[in-house]
Every structure is written in structure tokens, then in C-alpha cells.
N, C-alpha and C positions, 0 to 999 in steps of 0.2 A: 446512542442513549447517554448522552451527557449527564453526569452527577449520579449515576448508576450505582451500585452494585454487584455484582455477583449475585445472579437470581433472580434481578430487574426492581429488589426493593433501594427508595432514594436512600441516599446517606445522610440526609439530610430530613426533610416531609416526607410523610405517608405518601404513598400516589393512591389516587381516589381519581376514579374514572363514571364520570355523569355524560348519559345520553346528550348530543345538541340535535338529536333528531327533532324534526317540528313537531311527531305525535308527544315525546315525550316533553318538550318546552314548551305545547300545548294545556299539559295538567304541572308545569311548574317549575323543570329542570331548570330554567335558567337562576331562578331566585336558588335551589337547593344549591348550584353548582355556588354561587356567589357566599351563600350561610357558610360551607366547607372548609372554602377557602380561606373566609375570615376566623376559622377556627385554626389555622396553620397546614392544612394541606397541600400536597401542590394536586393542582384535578386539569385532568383531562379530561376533553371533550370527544367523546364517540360519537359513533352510529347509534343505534338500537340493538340489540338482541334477537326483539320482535316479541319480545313475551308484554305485548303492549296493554296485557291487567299489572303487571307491576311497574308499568312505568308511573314515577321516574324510578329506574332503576339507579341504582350507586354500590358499584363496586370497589373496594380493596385490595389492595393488592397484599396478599401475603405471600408466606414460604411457600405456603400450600396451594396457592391459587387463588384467583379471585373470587373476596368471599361478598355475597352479594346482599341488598337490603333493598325491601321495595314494597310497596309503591311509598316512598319517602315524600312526606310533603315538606314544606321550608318551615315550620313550625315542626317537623319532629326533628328536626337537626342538632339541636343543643343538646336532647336528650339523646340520643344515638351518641352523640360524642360523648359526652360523660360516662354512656354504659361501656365507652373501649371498642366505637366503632371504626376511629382508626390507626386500629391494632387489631382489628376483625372479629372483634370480638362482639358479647352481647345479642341479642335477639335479630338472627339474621336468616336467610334460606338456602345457608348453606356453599359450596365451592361451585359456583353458576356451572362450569363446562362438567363436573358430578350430576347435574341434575339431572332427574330420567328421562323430562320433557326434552334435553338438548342431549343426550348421548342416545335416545331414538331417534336421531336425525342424521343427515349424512349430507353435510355442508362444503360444499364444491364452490358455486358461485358468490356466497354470503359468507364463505369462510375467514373471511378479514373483518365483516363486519358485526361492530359493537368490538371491535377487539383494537384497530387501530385508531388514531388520529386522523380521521381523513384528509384533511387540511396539511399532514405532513408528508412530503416524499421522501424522507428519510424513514418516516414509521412505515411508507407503502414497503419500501427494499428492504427492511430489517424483519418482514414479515414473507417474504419470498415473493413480492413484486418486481415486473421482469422478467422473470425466469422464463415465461412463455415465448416474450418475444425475441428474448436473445437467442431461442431457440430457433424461431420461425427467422431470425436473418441470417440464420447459419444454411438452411436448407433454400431452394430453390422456390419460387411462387407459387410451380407447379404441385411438389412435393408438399406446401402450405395445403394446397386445399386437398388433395388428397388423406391428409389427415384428418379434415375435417368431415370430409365425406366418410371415413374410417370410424370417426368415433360414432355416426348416426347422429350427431346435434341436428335437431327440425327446430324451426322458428317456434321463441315461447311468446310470439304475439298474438297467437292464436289459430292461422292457418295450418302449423303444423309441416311446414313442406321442407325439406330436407337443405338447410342452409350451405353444406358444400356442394352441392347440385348447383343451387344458384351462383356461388363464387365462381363457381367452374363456368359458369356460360359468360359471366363475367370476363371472367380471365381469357377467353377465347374471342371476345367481341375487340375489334379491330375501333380504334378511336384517336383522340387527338389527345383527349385529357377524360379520367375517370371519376367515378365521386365513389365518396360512404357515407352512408346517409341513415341516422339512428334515429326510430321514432321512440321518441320519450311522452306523444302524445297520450299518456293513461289514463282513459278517460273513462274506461267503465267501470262501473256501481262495484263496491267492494276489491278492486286493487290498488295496490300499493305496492308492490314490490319493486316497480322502478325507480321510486321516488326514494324508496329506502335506500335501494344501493347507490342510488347517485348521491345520496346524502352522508350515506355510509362507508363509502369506496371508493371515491370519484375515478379515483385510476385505474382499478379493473377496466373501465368502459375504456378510458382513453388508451390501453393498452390493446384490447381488442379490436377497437376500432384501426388502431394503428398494423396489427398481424392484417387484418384485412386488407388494408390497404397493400400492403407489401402483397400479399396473394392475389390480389388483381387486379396490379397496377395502378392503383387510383394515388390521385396528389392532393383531394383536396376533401375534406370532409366536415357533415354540418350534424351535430344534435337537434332535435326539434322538438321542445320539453315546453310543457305547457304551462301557462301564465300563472297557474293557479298553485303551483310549485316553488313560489320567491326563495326560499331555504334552498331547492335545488339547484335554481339557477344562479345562487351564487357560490354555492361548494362547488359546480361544475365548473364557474368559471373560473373562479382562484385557481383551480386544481389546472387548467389547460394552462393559465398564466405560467404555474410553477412549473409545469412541465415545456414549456418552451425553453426559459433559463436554463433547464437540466441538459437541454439537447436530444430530449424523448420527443418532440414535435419539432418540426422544421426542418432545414435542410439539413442532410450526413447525419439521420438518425444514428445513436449509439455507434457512429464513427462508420455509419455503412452508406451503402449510395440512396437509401430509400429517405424521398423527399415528400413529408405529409404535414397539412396544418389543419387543424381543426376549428371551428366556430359552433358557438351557442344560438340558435336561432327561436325566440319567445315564440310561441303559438296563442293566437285571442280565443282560445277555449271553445271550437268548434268540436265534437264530438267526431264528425264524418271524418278531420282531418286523422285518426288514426287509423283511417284507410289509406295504406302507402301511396297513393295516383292522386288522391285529396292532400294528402300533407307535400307530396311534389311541388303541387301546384302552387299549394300556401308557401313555400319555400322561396318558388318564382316568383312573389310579388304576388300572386292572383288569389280573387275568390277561391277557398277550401271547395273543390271540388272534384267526383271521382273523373276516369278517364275508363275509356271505351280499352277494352285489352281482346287484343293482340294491338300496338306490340308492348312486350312486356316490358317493365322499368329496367333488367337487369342487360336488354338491348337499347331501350330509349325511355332511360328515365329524367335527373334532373338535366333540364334546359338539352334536352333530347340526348346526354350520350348515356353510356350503357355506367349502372349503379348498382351498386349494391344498397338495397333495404332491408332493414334487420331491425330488431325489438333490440332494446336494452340488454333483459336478460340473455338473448340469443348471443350479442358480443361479448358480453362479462363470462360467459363461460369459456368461448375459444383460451385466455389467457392459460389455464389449466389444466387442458384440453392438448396444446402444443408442451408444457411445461412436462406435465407427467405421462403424455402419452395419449396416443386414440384407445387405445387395447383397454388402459386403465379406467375412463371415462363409459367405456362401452360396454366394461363388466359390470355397472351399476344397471337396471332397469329390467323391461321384459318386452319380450318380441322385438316389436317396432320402436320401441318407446325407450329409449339408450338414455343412460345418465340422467340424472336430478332434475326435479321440477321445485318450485318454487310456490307452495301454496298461500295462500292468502282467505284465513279463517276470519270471517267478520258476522255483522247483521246480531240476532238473537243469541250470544254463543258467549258461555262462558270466562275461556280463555282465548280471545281473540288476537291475533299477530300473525308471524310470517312464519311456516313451517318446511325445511327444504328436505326432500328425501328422495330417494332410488324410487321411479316409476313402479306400480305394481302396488303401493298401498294401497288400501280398500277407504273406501270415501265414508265409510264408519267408523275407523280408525281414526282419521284426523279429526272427525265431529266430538264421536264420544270420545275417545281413550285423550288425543292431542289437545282436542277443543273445550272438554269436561261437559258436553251436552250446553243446553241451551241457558244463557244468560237468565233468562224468570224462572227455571225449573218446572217450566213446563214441557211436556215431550216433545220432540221436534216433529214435524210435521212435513216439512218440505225443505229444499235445499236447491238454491239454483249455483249451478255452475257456468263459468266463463262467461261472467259479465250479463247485462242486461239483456243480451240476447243469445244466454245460454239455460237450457231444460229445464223447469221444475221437475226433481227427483222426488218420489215420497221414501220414507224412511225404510220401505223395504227393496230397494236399489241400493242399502248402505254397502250389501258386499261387491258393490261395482269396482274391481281395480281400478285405480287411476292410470287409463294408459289411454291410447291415440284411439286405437280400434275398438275397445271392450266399449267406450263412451259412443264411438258409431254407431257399434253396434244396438245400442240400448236409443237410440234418437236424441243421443246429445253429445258434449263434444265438451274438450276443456277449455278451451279456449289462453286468457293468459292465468288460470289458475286462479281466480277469484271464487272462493267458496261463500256465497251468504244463505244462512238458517234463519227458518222462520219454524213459532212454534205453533201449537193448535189451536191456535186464536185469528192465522190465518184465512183470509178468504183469495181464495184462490181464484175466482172471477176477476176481484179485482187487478190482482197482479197480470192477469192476461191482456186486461185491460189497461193496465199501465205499458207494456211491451208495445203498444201499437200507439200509444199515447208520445211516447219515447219516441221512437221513430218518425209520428208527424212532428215533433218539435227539432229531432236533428237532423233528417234528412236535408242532404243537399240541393235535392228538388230535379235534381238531371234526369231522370229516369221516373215516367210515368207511374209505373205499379209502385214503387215507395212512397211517390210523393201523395198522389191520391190514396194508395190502396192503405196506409196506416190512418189514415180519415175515414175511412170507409169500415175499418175495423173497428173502431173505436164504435161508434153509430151502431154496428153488427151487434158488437158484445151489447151494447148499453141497452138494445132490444129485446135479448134474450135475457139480460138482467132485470128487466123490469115485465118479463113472461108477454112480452109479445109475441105471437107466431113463434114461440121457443123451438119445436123442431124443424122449422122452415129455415130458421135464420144460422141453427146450427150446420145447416149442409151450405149455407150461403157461407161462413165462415172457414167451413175447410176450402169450396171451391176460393172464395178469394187466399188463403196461404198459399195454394196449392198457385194463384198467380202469383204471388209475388216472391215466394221460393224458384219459382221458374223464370219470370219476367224481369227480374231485377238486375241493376246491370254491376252492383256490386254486394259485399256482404250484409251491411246495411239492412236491406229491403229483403234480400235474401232469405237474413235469417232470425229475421222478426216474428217469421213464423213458426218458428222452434216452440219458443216459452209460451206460445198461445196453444200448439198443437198438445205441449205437452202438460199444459194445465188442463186441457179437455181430457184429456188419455188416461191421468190418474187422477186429476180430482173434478169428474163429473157430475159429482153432486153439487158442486160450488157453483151452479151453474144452471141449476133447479130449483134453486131457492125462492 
């Protein structure tokens, strides 16, 4: 912290910390950051917070903490300064980490971000970046994944399947050379949270990605972060630049025998590719398409040896996970559902952003209390979760914990935490008729029942909406989910029939009209 203080204020300028997240230099940061500047502060450039109704957010740094101002547009700058905004004073909301919206949260994986520099590996270490992995090269490979298996981390891409399980069969697969292999493909309706953190964090991932590798031998590893991200994929790659120079990537990691380099791999924004066996493939040079399993990626996945595949979020957590312990990580959540999720409040909704918390919140809690209800103030009405091809919920589902099993239970599932609200202006026919619509445009076409059967949905619903043979075509529409849940050869086609089954299930009247 060169030119420092005591306390972290400069001796010199205010420090004044403005979002370069792209939502927030979306509505402006970058002119706000540029006004500040020329007013004599010195500003840094963050992540997001995620409280993406105040961006651009512009915080302060004072005695007291960072006191925060927002949504600032570049025309209230001059005024802010003059009221003693930096000196924290004047019309502001307060000491950001006071607030109630972020001390009801319990930030594990996002814990750096909006807080550091991401762009610096000095701000990553002065903020306890590292710590995990100097831990994980002190311990044996084996001892790595059994931690992991310890804390119960399941993949937050949506599957849900127990990520030290997979290291482990990993680690045990006999090979010449290994891989790690991150899908940053985020491609469903209302998430963002991997794009935050790679924009917010870059190192958490590169640090994760790197314990993995140490846990199951692998030498060579690729991110596979999609086109439509230019902001991420260049704080991702500055960030692996800077860490090669440090000796975090390459050969004699942190002065030990573990030998890993990573690369940035563009994806042309095929949706199917954030199916692991479809993004493989894209990896290899080929058509985004899925692959027939058995045998599975973490026996034969890129260019046939055995891989580890993992979501973002799933490696930005190991870091903290080794760092502070399995035991620690594992007393967040409930039952099955160990440690933070990462929700992602969007669509109709007031306060929209990214909200991280202990598994077990009720999904009325993050709507109303997190979210403040619906953007028009109209009542909410329906609520899909995980992605486009996760349930419409109606609003009396709101006491559903957020866990793995309670969402099974109920015929839906969380997928990577993408929450979108809709309010009573909805027509729920049509959303079911989107779901099948979706599907025939991103299908990869490999497998029959996806590729025809979301054409044939689409035709089905459009029947019943316009009162043809209406109870004929409704039993014609379960039997076809009923194929293409069974018949599909990946999730895709799978579970296109979720958000249709579960639009008929609670909003049946949208459907008689």
C-alpha cells in the first residue's frame, strides 16, 4: 500500500473507489471515475458490490469505513464534491459493509469482491489471497481432495454433484498428462455471477483452479468464458499475465514442484456449450456439441484424458475452503447443501444484484426482504429459478429453503442461482412457450427428442393457446415432456420440460384463456 497511512487513508488524495464492472460502466462509472479524478482524488477501480440499483456506486474511504454514494451519475460529481464527498461527508448511504442488505449476507466466495483492485496482485495478497494454496502445497494431493470432499462443495453450475467426488476419481485416473477446465460459459437468462467474479476477483479463480490442479495432477488448464464477456476476458487475462511474472502459474509454483499454466479460451456464444461434453468439444476445435456419457469427462475428457470440469463459482470457493478449513465452510448451510450460494436477483425486482448467503434462505426472503419485491410494484406472481430451464414458482412456494433437495423436492431445482421475478401482468402460457422456443434455437441437434421435440412444443402450446382441441393437446404435451425428460441425451432437452410442466402445474389458468 504505497503512499499509505495508518488506517489505509492516502497522505496525500482521498481514495475514492468507483466500480469498472461492465454493469456498472454500463450506466456511467467510467465518466464518474474520470469527473473524481479531476477533482484531485486518487480512485480505484473495483469489482461491484452487486447492489447493481446503486450503481455506479462511489465509495470513500474514511476512519470509519467506506462511506458509500450512489447511483452517482457524472453530472452529480461536482455537487458531491463540494458537499465534502471526499471527506465522506454530505448526502450519502452510509458505511457500505454497516449496511443491512450486506451484513445479512455471508460472503465466502465474493468476499474480495468490490473490495480489491482486481487488476492488482498485490491488492489480491494484502487482502489474504494465497492463503488457500500455500495451504494446499503444504498437504499431499490426496489430503487436497479429501478436504474438499469434507467441506460438501457440489458444483454451483447447476448439476449440484459433489466436486471432491469428481477430483477424486480424477486423481485416481492413471494418464500421461491432466487438464482443468473452467466453464465460464454463463449463458442462462438472469446470471451473472461469473462474470462478476472474474471481473471482480480474477485471482480467486486462478488460485482455485491452480489447488485443483495440485489435487489431481493435472499441468495444463483452460477457462472457457464466453464472447459476450470482452470486460472478463480481459481482467482474466491481464490477471493470468500477472500471475505468471509472480511464479503463481508455471513451472516451481510458490517455489514447490507443482507445474500448471493456464489459458483463456473465447467461446462464439453457443448456449449448449455450457454443457461440460459440448464446451470439450468447442475447446477441441469442433462443433459445440454434447457427447454420449459413459465415459465420463473426469475419465475422458479434453482430447480424451481424464479432467476436471467445474463452474467458476465451484473453484473460487476451494481457495477459502483449504485456507480456513473443511469444518469452517461446512458449518454454513443445511442438510446436503454445505456452504454459500451465490444468488443472482434479476428480471421484475426491485433491488436487483448478487446476494451470497448460507444455503437454507427461503426464496421469499431474497425476493421480498433482499430484493424489496417487484421493480413496478406490482405483486410478484411467478419466479423462475436456475436459468431458462429452471420452474416457474408462484408466490406461495416463497417459504421454499434454498437448498439442493427442498427445490427437488418441490419439481425444481437451483441450478447456478439465477433468480428472475415476474409480476401479475405475466402470462404464463407464454413463458412455457418460450422454454420450448429456447431450446429449438439452442439445441445442438444431436439427439432427436430435443431437437424435434422443442418444435413440436412450441406447435403443442401454440394449439392450446389459440383453444384448439385444448384438453387433447394438453395430454399431448405432457406425453411429449414426459419424452424428452426421458429421451434426451443431455440437460438441454432434459429439462426443457421443467418450466413447461411447471407453468401448467400452478398457472393453469394461463392456459384457458
Amino acid at each position: 500500500m504505497r503512499g499509505m497511512e495508518a488506517g489505509g487513508v492516502s497522505a496525500g488524495k482521498r481514495r475514492v473507489y468507483v466500480p469498472r464492472d461492465s454493469a456498472a460502466r454500463s450506466v456511467g462509472a467510467d465518466a464518474v471515475a474520470e469527473r473524481i479524478a479531476a477533482a484531485g482524488a486518487e480512485v480505484v477501480r473495483t469489482g461491484s458490490r452487486g447492489m447493481l440499483w446503486l450503481e455506479p456506486l462511489v465509495e470513500v474511504e474514511t476512519p470509519a469505513g467506506r462511506v458509500g454514494y450512489g447511483p452517482v451519475a457524472p453530472e452529480d460529481v461536482d455537487g458531491l464534491v463540494a458537499a465534502g464527498l471526499l471527506d465522506g461527508q454530505g448526502e450519502s448511504i452510509g458505511v457500505v459493509e454497516d449496511l443491512p442488505w450486506m451484513r445479512r449476507q455471508q460472503r465466502v466466495t465474493f468476499t474480495r469482491v468490490g473490495i480489491v483492485d482486481p487488476r492488482s496482485p498485490e491488492d489480491y495478497e494484502a487482502h489474504g489471497g494465497l492463503a488457500g494454496l500455500r495451504t494446499a502445497l503444504r498437504m499431499s494431493p490426496a489430503d487436497v481432495v479429501e478436504e474438499v470432499v469434507t467441506s460438501g462443495l457440489r458444483g454451483r453450475g447447476g448439476a449440484g454433484f459433489p466436486t471432491g467426488i469428481k477430483w477424486r476419481t480424477v486423481l485416481g485416473a492413471d494418464a500421461d498428462i491432466k487438464f482443468v477446465c473452467c466453464n465460464a460459459d454463463e449463458g442462462d437468462s438472469g446470471t451473472f455471477a461469473d462474470r462478476m467474479l472474474i471481473e471482480g476477483d480474477p485471482f480467486t479463480l486462478i488460485e482455485g483452479m491452480t489447488i485443483a490442479a495440485h489435487a489431481v495432477g493435472a499441468s495444463e488448464g483452460y477457462v472457457y468464458l464466453r464472447s459476450e464477456y470482452p470486460d472478463a476476458v480481459e481482467t482474466l487475462t491481464e490477471a493470468i499475465e500477472a500471475a505468471r511474472a509472480r511464479g503463481w502459474l508455471g513451472e516451481r509454483i510458490l517455489g514447490s514442484d507443482l507445474t500448471f499454466d493456464l489459458h483463456v479460451r473465447v467461446g462464439a456464444g453457443a448456449y449448449i456449450c455450457g454443457e461440460e461434453t459440448s464446451m470439450l468439444e468447442s475447446l477441441e476445435g469442433k462443433r459445440g456439441q454434447v457427447r454420449a456419457k459413459p465415459p465420463i469427462p473426469a475419465l475422458e475428457g479434453l482430447f480424451g484424458r481424464p479432467t476436471v470440469v467445474n463452474n467458476v463459482l465451484s473453484l473460487a470457493s476451494v481457495p477459502a475452503i483449504l485456507a480456513d478449513g473443511a469444518e469452517a465452510y461446512a458449518a454454513l448451510g443445511v442438510g446436503r447443501s454445505r456452504g454459500t450460494s451465490v444468488f443472482q436477483l434479476g428480471g421484475n425486482i426491485a433491488r436487483g444484484g448478487i446476494v451470497e448467503t448460507a444455503f437454507g434462505i427461503t426464496l421469499g426472503e431474497l425476493v421480498d426482504d433482499l430484493g424489496g419485491g417487484t421493480a413496478s410494484g406490482r405483486p410478484a406472481r411467478a419466479v423462475q429459478v436456475g436459468g431458462p430451464l429452471g420452474a416457474y414458482l408462484p408466490v406461495e412456494k416463497f417459504d421454499l429453503p434454498m437448498d439442493y433437495e427442498a427445490f427437488a423436492a418441490a419439481g425444481a431445482m437451483l441450478g447456478h442461482g439465477g433468480i428472475v421475478v415476474f409480476d401479475d401482468t405475466v402470462d404464463m402460457a407464454a413463458m412455457a412457450r418460450f422454454a420450448f422456443s429456447f431450446c429449438a434455437e439452442e439445441s445442438c441437434g444431436k439427439c432427436t427428442p430435443c431437437r424435434v421435440g422443442a418444435v413440436r412444443g412450441v406447435e403443442t402450446i401454440d394449439r392450446i393457446r389459440t383453444g384448439q382441441e385444448r384438453e387433447k393437446n394438453l395430454v399431448l404435451l405432457e406425453d411429449l415432456c414426459e419424452l424428452m425428460t426421458d429421451g434426451s441425451l443431455c440437460a438441454m432437452g432434459g429439462l426443457t420440460p421443467m418450466p413447461v410442466r411447471s407453468a401448467v402445474r400452478h398457472f393453469g389458468e394461463d392456459f384457458a384463456k
